[in-house]
C-alpha positions as a Python dict, from the first residue, in 0.01 Angstrom:
ca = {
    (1, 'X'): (0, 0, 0),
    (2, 'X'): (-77, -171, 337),
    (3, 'X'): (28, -464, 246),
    (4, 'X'): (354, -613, 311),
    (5, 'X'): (342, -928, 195),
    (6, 'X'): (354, -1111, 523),
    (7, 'X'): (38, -1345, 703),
    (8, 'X'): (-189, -1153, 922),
    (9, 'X'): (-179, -1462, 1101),
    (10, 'X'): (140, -1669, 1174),
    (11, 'X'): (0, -2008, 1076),
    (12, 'X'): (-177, -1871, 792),
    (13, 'X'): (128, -1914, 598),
    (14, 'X'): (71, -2280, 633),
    (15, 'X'): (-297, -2293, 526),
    (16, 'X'): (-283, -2283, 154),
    (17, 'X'): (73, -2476, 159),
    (18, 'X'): (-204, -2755, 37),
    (19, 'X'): (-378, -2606, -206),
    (20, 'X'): (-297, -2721, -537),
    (21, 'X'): (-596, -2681, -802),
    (22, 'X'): (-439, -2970, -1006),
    (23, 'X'): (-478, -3221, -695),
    (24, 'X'): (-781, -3479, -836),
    (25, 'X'): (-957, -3701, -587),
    (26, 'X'): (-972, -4041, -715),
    (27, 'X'): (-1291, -4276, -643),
    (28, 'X'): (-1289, -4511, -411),
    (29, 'X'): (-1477, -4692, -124),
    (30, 'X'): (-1288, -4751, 145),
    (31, 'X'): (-1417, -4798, 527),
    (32, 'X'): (-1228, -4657, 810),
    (33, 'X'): (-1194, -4570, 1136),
    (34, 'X'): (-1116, -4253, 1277),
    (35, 'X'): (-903, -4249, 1576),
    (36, 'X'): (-869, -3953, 1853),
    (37, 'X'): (-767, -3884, 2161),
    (38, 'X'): (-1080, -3859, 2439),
    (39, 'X'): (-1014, -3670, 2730),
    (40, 'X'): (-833, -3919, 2932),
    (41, 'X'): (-446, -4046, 2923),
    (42, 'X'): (-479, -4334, 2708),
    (43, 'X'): (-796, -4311, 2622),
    (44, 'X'): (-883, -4302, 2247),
    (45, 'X'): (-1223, -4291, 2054),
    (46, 'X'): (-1356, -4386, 1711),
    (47, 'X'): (-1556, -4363, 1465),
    (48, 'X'): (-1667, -4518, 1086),
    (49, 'X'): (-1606, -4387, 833),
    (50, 'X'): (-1590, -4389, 461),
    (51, 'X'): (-1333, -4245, 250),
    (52, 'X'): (-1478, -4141, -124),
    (53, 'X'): (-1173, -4007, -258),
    (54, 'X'): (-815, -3982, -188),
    (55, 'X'): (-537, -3861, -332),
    (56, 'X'): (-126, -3875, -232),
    (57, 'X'): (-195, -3537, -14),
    (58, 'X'): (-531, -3606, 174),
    (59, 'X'): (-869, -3749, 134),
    (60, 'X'): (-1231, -3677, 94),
    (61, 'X'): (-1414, -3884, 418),
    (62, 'X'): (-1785, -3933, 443),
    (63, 'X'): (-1974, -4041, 844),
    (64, 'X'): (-2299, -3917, 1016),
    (65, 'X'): (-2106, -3794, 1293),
    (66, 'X'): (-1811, -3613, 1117),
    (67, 'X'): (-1850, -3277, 1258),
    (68, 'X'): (-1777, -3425, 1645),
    (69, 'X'): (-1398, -3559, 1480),
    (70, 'X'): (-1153, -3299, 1635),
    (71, 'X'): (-902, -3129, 1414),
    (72, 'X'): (-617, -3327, 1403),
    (73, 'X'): (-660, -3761, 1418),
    (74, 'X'): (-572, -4084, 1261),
    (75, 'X'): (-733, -4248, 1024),
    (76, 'X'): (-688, -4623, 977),
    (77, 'X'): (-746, -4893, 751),
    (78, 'X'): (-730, -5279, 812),
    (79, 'X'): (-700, -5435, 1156),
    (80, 'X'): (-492, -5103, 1278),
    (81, 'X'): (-250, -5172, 1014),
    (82, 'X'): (-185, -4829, 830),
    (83, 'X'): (-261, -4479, 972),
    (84, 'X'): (-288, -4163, 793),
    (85, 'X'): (-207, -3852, 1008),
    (86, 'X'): (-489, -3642, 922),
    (87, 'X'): (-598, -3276, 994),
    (88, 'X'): (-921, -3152, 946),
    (89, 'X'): (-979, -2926, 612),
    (90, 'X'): (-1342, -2826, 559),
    (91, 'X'): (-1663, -3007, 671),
    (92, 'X'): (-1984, -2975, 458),
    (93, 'X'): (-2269, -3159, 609),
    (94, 'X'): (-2157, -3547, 651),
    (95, 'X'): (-1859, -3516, 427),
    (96, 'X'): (-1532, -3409, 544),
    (97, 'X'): (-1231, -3277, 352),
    (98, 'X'): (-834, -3415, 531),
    (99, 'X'): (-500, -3322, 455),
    (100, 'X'): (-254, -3593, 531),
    (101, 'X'): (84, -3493, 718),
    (102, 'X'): (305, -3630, 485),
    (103, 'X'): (229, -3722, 102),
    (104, 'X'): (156, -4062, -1),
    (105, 'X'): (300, -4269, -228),
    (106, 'X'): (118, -4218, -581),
    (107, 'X'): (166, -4624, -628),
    (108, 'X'): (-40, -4702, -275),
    (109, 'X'): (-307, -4479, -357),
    (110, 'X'): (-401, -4603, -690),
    (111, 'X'): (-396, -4965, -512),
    (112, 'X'): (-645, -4843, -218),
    (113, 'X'): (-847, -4707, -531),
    (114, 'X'): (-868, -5034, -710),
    (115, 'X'): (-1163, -5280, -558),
    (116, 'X'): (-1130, -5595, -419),
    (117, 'X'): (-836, -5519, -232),
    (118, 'X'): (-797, -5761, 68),
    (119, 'X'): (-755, -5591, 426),
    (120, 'X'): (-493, -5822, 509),
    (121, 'X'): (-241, -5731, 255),
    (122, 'X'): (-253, -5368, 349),
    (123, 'X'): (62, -5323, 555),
    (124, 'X'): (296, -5501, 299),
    (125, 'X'): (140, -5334, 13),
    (126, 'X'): (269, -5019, 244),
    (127, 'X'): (596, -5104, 280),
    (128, 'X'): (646, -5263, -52),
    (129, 'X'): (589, -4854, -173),
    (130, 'X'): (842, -4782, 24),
    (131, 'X'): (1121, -5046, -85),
    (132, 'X'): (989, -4926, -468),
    (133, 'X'): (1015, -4554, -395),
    (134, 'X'): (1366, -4617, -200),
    (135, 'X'): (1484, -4818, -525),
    (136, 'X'): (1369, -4610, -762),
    (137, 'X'): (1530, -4294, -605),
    (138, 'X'): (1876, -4508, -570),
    (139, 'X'): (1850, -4594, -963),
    (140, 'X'): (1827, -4216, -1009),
}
């Protein structure tokens, strides 16, 4: 009777926007960095990490540190040659839960989950997605 259907809170609306019980983490071992702002004008700080599982809408990120990453960084793969903007879902010990700002291409993910993947062919596996996905939604 109380309730009318709008957030208590105003951003609240956006919190579950994410949520999707269908969304499946796939395996993989990838090492990253996570990037942040420090203080300072310019200034940026990092630190290891591994991502266990991603999916097109965030990942799952495992460090020793994770708790001191601040809500909303970058993390990158390669020789600072893809970022994911990342915010900070739920921590749990040394694992860490991220929701990426925009959705991935399904085809890029399932290449960062296959092995062997060599660091320096990350950026044109990146925008080759992109030439696919632009190509395939032209053909539609």
């Amino acid at each position: 009777m109380l309730e009318n259907g709008k957030p208590r809170h105003y951003l609240a609306q956006f919190y579950g926007a994410n949520d999707n019980p269908k969304v499946r983490y796939r395996k993989t071992n990838l090492v990253a960095r996570a990037v942040y702002p420090n203080g300072g004008v310019k200034s940026f700080s990092s630190l290891q990490v591994r991502i266990i599982g991603i999916c097109e809408t965030g990942a799952l990120i495992q460090a020793a540190a994770v708790e001191f990453v601040p809500d909303h960084f970058y993390l990158c793969l390669g020789n600072n040659e893809v970022f994911f903007t990342c915010a900070k879902r739920n921590v749990m010990k040394d694992k860490m839960v991220v929701s990426f700002s925009q959705p991935e291409d399904t085809f890029f993910i399932n290449a960062l989950t296959k092995g062997g993947l060599p660091l320096a062919t990350l950026k044109r596996m990146r925008a080759s997605t992109v030439v696919r996905t632009r190509t395939t939604h032209n053909a539609s």
